[in-house]
C-alpha positions in Angstrom: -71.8 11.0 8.6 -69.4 12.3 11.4 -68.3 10.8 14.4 -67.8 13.5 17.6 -65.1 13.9 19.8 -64.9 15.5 23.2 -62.2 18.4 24.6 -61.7 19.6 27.3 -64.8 22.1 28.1 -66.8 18.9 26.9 -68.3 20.3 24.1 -68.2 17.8 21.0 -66.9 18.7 17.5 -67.3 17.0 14.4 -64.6 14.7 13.2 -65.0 13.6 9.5 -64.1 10.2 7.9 -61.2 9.1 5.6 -58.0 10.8 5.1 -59.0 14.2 6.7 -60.3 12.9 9.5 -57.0 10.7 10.7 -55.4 14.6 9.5 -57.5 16.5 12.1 -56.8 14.0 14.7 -53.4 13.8 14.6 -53.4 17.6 14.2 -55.5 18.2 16.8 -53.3 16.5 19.7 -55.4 13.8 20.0 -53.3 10.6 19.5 -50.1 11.5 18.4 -49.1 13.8 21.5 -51.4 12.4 24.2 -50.7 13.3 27.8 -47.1 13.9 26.3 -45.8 17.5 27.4 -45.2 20.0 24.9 -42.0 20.8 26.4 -40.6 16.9 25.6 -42.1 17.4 22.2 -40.1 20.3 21.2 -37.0 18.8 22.6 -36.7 16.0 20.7 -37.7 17.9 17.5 -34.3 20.0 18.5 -32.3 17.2 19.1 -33.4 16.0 16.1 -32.5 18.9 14.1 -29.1 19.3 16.2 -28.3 15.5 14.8 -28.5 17.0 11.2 -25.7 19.4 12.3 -23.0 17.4 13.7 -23.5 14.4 11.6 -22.8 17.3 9.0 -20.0 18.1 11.0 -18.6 14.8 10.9 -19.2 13.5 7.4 -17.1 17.1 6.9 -14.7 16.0 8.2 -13.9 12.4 7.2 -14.8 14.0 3.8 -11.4 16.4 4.3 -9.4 14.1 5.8 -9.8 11.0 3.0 -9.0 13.4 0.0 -6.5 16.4 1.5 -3.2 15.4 -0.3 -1.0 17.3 3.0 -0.1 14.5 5.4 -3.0 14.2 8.4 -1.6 14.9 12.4 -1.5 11.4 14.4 -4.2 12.3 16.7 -1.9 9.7 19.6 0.9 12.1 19.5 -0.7 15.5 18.8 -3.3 14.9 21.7 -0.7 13.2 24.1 0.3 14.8 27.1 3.7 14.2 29.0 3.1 13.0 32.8 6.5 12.4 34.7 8.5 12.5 31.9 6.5 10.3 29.5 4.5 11.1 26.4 0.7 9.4 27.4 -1.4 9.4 24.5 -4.7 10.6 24.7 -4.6 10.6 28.2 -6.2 13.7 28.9 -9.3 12.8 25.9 -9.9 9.4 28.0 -10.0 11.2 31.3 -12.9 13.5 29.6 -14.9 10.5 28.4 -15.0 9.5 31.5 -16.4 12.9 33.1 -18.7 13.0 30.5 -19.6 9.4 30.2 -20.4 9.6 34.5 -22.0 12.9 34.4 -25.1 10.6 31.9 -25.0 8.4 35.1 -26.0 11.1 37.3 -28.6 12.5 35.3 -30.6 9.8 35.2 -31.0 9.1 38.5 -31.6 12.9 38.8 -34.5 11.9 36.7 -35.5 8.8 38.6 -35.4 11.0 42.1 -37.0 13.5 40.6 -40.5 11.4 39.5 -40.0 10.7 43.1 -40.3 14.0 44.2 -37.1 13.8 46.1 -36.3 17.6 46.0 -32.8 16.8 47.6 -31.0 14.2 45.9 -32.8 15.1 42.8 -30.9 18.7 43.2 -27.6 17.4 44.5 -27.0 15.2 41.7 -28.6 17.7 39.0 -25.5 20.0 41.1 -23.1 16.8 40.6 -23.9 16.7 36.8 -23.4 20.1 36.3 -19.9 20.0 38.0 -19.3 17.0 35.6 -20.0 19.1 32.6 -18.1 22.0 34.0 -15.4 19.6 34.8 -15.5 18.4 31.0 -15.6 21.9 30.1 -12.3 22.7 31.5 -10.4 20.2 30.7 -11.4 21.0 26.7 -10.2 24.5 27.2 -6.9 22.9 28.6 -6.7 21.1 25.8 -7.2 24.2 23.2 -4.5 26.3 25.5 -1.9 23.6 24.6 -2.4 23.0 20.8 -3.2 26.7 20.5 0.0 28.2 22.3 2.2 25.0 22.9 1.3 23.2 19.5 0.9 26.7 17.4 -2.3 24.9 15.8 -5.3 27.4 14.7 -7.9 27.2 13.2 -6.7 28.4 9.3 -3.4 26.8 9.5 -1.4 23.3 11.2 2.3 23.4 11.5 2.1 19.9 12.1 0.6 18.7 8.6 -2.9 20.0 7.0 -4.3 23.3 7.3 -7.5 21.4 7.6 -7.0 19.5 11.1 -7.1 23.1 12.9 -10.7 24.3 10.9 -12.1 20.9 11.9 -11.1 20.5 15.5 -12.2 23.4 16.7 -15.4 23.9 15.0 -16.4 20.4 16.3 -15.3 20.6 19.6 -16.0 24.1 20.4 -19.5 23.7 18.9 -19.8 20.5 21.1 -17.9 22.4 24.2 -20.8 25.1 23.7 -23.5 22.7 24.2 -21.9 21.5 27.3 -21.4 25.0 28.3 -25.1 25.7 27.9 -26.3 22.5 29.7 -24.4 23.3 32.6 -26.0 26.7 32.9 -29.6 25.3 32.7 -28.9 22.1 34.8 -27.9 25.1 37.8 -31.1 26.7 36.8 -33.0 23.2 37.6 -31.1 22.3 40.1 -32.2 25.9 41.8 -36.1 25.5 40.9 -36.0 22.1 42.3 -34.6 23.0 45.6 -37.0 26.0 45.9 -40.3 23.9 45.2 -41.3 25.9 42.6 -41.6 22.4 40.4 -43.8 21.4 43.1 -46.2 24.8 43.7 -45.7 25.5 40.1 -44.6 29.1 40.7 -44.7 31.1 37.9 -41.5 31.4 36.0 -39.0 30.2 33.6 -39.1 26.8 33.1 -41.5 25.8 35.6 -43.7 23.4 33.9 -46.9 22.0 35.6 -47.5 21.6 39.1 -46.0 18.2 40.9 -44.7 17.5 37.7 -40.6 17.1 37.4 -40.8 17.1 33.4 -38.3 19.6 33.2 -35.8 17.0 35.0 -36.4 14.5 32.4 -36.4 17.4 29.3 -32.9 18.2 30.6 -31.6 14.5 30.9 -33.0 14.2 27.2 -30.3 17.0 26.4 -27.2 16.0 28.1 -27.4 12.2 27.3 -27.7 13.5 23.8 -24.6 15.7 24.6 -22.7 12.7 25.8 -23.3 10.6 22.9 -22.4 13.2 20.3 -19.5 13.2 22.4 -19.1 9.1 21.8 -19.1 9.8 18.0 -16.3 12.9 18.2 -14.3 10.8 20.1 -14.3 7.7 17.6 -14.2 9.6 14.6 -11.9 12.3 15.8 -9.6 10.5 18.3 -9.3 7.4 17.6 -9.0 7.6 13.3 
């Protein structure tokens, strides 16, 4: 005996009982997914995948740094910067939290604007966040200009102590600075879409999504508060060990 459900044309199909049954109902998009878009969906699978990668990342390098034998940088003195005549520690990493940390503020109510179909705000603080993450963006490669030419640190050697503090700082950061990079391309992308109405007339296009829907707003703030909390965890782990 089989129960029947209904798609979209309205044209029942047969559901079977048991185990397959709750299988074909899931896999059909029935329950699991409902009235969720696809494009949500997939991000969080990426996210998901992309926490496999820096928590990799990380465990890396706490794994290197507890059993290298060469004596480890102080991250207060190698990351300091000298403002009117004084050595500031980590001055220049707490001023790029805070970027970051403000750029998650104005994403979300880019989100919030944008489920009220306020095509202005909505794009001038998508604009803000992206000049946030630029912001951010810069200040990192300041930071890599100074350890690289002022510091002499790369990434397969260290003057100042193990070979292995170079390696791990820039792979972490720069892939972290590259997800920044990219988020601040696509929030302009957004930001232009919005403004235009195409979110609203549901031109066709890139990133478009489906007509008075602003999922695409909320699929990007998914992103870039995932950015910013990666960021949370490089700075605890990195800066402040």
């Amino acid at each position: 005996m089989t129960q029947a459900i209904r798609t979209t044309t309205a044209q029942p199909l047969p559901l079977p009982e048991g185990i397959p049954g709750i299988v074909a109902d899931w896999s059909s998009d029935q329950r699991a997914f409902k009235n969720v878009p696809w494009g949500k969906a997939m991000m969080w699978i990426f996210l998901l995948s992309d926490t496999f990668i820096f928590s990799s990342f990380l465990i890396s390098y706490m794994t290197v740094r507890m059993s290298t034998t060469d004596p480890w940088p102080n991250p207060s003195e190698v990351f300091a910067l000298t403002l009117w005549g004084k050595k500031i520690p980590l001055i220049l990493i707490a001023i790029m939290t805070f970027v970051l940390i403000s750029s998650s503020g104005t994403m979300a109510m880019a989100v919030n604007f944008g489920y009220r179909k306020d095509r202005v705000k909505t794009f001038v603080l998508l604009l803000l966040t992206a000049a946030l993450g630029a912001t951010f963006v810069g200040m990192q490669a300041f930071e890599w200009t100074k350890l690289i030419v002022d510091e002499g640190i790369r990434p397969w050697g260290n003057p100042l102590g193990a070979a292995q503090f170079g390696s791990t700082f820039f792979m972490i950061t720069g892939f972290h600075g590259t997800h920044v990079s990219i988020g601040v391309i696509f929030l302009i992308i957004v930001a232009i879409k919005v403004i235009r109405g195409d979110l609203d007339h549901e031109r066709p296009g890139f990133m478009t999504g489906r007509k008075g829907k602003y999922e695409i707003v909320e699929i990007m703030g998914l992103y870039w508060h995932f950015v910013d909390l990666v960021w949370v965890f490089i700075f605890a782990v990195f800066y402040l060990w």
